[in-house]
C-alpha positions in Angstrom: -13.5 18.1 1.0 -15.2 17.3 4.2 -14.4 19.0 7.4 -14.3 16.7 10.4 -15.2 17.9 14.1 -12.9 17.9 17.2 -13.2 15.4 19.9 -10.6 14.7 22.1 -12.0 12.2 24.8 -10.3 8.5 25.1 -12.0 5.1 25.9 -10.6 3.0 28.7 -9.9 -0.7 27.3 -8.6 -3.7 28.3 -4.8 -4.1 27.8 -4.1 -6.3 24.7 -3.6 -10.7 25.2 0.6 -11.4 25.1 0.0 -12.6 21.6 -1.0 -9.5 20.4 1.9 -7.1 18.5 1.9 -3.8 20.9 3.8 -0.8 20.6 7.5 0.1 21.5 8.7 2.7 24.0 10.6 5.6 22.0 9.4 9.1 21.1 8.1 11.0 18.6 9.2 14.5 18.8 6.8 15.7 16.5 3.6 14.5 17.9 2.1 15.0 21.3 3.5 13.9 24.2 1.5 11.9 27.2 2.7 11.1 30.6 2.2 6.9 30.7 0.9 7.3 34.4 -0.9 9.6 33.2 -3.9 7.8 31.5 -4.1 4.0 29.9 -3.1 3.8 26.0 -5.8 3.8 23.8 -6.6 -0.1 22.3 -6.7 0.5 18.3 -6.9 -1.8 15.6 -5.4 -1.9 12.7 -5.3 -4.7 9.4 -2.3 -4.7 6.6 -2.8 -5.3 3.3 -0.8 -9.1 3.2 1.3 -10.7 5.5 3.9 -8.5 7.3 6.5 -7.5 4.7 8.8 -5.1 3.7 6.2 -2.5 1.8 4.0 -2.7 4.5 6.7 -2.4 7.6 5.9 1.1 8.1 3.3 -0.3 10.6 5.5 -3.2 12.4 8.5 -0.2 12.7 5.9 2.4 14.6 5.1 -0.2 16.5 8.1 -1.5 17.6 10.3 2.5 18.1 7.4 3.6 20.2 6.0 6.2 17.8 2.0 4.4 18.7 2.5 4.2 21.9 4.4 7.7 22.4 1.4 9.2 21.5 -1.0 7.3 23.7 -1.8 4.2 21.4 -1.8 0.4 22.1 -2.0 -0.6 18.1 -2.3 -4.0 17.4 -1.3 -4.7 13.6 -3.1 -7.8 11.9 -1.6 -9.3 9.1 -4.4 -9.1 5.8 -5.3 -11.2 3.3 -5.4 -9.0 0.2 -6.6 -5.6 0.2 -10.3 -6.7 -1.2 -11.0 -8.1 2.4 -8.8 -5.3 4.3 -11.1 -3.2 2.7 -14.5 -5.0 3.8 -12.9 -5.8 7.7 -12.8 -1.4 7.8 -16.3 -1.3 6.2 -17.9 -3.7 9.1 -15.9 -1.8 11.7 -14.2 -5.4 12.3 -11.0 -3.4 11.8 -10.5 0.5 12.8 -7.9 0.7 10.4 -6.6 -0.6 7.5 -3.9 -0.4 4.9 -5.7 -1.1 0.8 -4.9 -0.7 -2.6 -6.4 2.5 -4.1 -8.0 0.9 -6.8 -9.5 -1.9 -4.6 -10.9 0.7 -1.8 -12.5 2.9 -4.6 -14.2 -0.4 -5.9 -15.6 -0.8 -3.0 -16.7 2.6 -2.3 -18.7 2.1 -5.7 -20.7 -0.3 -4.1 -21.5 1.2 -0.6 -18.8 0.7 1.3 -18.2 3.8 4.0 -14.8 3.9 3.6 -12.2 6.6 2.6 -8.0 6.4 2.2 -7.1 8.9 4.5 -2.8 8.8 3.9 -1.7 7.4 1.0 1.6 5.3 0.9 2.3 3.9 -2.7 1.1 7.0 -4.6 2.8 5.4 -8.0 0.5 2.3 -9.2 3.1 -0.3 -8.6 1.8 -2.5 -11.2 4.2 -3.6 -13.8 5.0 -6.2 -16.5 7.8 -7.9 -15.7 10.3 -10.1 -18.2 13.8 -11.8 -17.6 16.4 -9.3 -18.5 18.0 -11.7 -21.0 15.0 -12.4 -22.6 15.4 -10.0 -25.6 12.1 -8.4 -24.8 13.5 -4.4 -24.4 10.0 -2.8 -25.0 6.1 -4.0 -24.2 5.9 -3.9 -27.7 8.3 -6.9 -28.1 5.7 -8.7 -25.9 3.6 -9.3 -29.3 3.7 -12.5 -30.1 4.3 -13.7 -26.3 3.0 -15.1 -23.5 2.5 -13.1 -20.4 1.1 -14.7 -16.9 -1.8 -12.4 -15.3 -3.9 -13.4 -12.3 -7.6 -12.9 -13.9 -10.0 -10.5 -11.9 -6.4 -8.5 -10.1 -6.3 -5.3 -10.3 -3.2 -5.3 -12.5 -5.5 -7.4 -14.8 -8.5 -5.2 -15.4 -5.5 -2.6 -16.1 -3.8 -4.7 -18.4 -5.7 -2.9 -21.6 -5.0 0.2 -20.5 -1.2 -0.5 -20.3 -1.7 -2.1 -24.1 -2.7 1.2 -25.3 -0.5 3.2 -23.5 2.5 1.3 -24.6 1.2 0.9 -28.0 1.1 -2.5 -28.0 -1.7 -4.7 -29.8 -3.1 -6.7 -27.0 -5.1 -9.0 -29.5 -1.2 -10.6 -30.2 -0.8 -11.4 -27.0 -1.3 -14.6 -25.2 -2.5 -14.0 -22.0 -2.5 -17.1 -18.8 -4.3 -17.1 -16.0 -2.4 -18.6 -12.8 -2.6 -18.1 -9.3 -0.7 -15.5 -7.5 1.4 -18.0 -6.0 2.2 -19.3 -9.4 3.1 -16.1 -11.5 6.3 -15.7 -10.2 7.8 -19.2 -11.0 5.7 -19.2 -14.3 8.2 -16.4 -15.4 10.9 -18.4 -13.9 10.5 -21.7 -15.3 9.5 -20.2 -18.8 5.8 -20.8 -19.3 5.5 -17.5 -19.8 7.2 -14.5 -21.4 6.3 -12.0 -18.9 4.0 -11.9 -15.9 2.1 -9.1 -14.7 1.5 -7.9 -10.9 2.9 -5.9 -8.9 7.2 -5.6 -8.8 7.7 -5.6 -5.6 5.9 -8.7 -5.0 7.6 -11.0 -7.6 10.9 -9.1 -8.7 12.4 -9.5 -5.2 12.0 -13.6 -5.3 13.0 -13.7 -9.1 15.6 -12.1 -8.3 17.3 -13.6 -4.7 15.7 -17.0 -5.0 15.8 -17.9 -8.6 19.0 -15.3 -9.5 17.4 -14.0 -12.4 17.8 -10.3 -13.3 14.5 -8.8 -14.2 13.2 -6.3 -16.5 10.3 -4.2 -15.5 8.0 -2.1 -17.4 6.1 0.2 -14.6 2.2 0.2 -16.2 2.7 4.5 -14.4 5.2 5.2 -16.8 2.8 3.8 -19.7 0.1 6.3 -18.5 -1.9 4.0 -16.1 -2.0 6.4 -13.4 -3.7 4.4 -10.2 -3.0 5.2 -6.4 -2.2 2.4 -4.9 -1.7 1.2 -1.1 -2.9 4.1 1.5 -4.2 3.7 4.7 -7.7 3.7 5.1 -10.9 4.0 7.8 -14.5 3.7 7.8 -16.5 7.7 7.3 -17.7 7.3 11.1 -14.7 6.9 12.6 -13.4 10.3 10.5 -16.3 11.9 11.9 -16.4 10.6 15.6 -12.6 10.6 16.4 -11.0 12.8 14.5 -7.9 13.3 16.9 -7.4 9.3 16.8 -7.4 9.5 12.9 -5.3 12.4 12.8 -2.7 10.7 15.2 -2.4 6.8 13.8 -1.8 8.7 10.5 1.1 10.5 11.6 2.8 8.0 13.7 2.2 5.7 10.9 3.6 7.7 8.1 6.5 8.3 11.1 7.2 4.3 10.7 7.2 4.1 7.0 9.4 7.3 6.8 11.9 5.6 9.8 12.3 2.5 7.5 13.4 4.3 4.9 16.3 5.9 6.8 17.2 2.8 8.6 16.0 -0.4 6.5 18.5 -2.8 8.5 16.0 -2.3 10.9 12.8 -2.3 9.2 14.3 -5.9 7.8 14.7 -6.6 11.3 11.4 -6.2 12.2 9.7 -8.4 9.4 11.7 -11.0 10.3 11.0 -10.9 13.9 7.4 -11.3 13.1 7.5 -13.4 10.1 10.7 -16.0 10.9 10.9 -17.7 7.8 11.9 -14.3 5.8 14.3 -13.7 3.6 15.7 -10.8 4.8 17.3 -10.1 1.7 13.9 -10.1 0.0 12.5 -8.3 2.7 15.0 -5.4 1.5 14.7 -5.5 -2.2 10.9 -5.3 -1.6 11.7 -2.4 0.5 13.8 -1.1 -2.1 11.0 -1.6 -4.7 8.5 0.0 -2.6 10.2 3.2 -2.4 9.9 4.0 -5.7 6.0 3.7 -5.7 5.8 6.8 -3.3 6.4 10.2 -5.3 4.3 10.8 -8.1 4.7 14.1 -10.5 1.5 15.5 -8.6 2.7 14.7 -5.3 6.1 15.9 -5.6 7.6 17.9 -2.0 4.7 17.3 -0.6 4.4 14.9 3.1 4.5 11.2 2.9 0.1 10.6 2.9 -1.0 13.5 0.7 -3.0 12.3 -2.2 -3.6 14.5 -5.5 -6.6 14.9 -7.0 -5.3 14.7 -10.3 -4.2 10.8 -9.6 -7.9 10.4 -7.8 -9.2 11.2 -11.0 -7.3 9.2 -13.3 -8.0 6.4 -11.0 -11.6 6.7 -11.2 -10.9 7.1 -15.1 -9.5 3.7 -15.6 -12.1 2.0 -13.0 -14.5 3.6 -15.5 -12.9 2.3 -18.5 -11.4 -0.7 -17.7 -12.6 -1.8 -14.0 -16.6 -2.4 -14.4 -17.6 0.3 -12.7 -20.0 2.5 -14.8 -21.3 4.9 -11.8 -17.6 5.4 -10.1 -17.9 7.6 -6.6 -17.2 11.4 -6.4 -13.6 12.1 -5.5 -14.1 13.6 -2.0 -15.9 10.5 -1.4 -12.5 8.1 -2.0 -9.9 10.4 -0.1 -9.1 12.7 2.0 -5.9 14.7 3.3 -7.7 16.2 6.5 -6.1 13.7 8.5 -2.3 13.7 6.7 0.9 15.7 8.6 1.8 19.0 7.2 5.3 19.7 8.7 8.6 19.1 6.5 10.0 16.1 8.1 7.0 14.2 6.7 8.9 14.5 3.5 10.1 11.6 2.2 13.2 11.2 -0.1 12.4 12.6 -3.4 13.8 9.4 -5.9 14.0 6.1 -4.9 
């Protein structure tokens, strides 16, 4: 893996415009410490996947406790519009940091973009069929036959055949819909479709609170399709210029996600302050569904943010197979753990 230099020297900026989401005032014991007097906070930015939500709070939560600004950051946290253009805001350097699917950043890496994941979030590929739990469908093989609701070109998509095979299900008898994201979800509801495919915790939640439907879901992980999914990522020259920045916004970050997990009242609390028309009871079962996308079997005991290179490779695998891309990048050029915390308390909770 590449090693990255040391450089400890801080730019003066501007403070940020009132508009702009800064960070709180509390401590984190496990990072360094700066007087405030001491020297102005350092202005970074940083662009989420989607709008603020409960997956992605992690971000809103180190912001808002202090954790960014205990350790001498001003972080302004944009709201994204899909991890595609996350991706290509960190590649221009319009964006220091940003938070992308796995499968989306390696894409992108294929085609020249100087990017890496440097802290991994959702190491389990949260895609997933999902049916109505009275439906009769028990098994993806029941899905022959059916109709099931897919948003062409996602990644969940191009994974679709490799979930077929895994599942052992004969994709051929399948009816397959293409409707926009914003449709899939009601699609499922209204019964146009079978089953839709995406990821859970973007549709199950809604299903679920809105509609008060129970859902069945059939994980595309536990059908073989190993993918890493969301993880934060940063352009190769930043890595190499500040590597005491990286190494920092990592672990406050991860500090965030790991601090909504213990207290999701307020991690809730935090979407909805940002993002008023909310459910919070959404925001919590998307919280909930996240939490189960962050242990794999390779990544097991180890800190919230380490990848394995064992899921690196069966993502590149299926981008090979199934995703287009017939000269995929080297691994150490899609990750790297350089950057991730190695102490215990980075640890998160084993099962969901």
């Amino acid at each position: 893996m590449t090693r990255y230099p040391s450089d400890r020297s801080l730019s003066r900026r501007h403070l940020l415009k009132n508009t702009v989401l800064t960070a709180g005032a509390l401590a984190l014991p496990a990072l360094p410490r700066r007087a405030q007097a001491a020297a102005p906070l350092r202005q970074v930015s940083m662009t989420l996947d989607w709008i603020y939500q409960g997956p992605n709070v992690g971000f809103i939560l180190a912001r808002d406790k202090g954790f960014y600004r205990d350790a001498g950051l001003d972080v302004t946290v944009t709201s994204g519009k899909g991890s595609g253009t996350t991706a290509q805001l960190v590649a221009s350097k319009a964006s220091q940091f940003g938070f992308s699917d796995g499968y989306a950043v390696a894409t992108g890496i294929s085609k020249g973009m100087a990017i890496k994941t440097i802290g991994s979030v959702f190491r389990k590929n949260p895609a997933a069929l999902m049916v109505l739990a009275d439906s009769g469908i028990t098994s993806p093989k029941d899905l022959e036959g059916k109709t099931v609701a897919m948003t062409a070109g996602s990644g969940q998509f191009q994974q679709w055949p490799a979930f077929a095979k895994g599942a052992g299900l004969d994709p051929t008898k399948v009816q397959m819909v293409n409707i926009d994201p914003a449709g899939v979800g009601p699609a499922l509801v209204s019964g146009k479709a079978d089953a839709i495919g995406g990821y859970a915790q973007g549709y199950v939640p809604a299903i679920e609170i809105r509609a008060k439907k129970k859902v069945r879901i059939f994980w595309f992980a536990d059908y073989g399709v190993t993918v890493v999914s969301n993880g934060i990522i940063a352009h190769d020259d930043l890595l190499k210029s500040d590597p005491d920045l990286v190494r920092t916004f990592v672990a406050t970050s991860i500090k965030g996600f790991l601090y909504g997990r213990e207290h999701p009242d307020e991690a809730v609390a935090s979407v909805k302050r940002y993002l008023p028309t909310v459910d919070p009871a959404i925001s919590r079962r998307e919280l909930e569904l996240s939490w189960k996308t962050w242990v794999t079997p390779n990544t097991k005991g180890k800190p919230l943010g380490w990848e394995a290179e064992a899921d690196w490779a069966s993502t590149v695998a299926v981008l090979k197979q199934y995703g287009g891309v017939t000269t995929p990048p080297a691994l150490d050029a899609l990750y790297t753990n350089a950057f991730v915390p190695t102490s215990a308390e980075y640890v998160p909770p084993q099962t969901a």
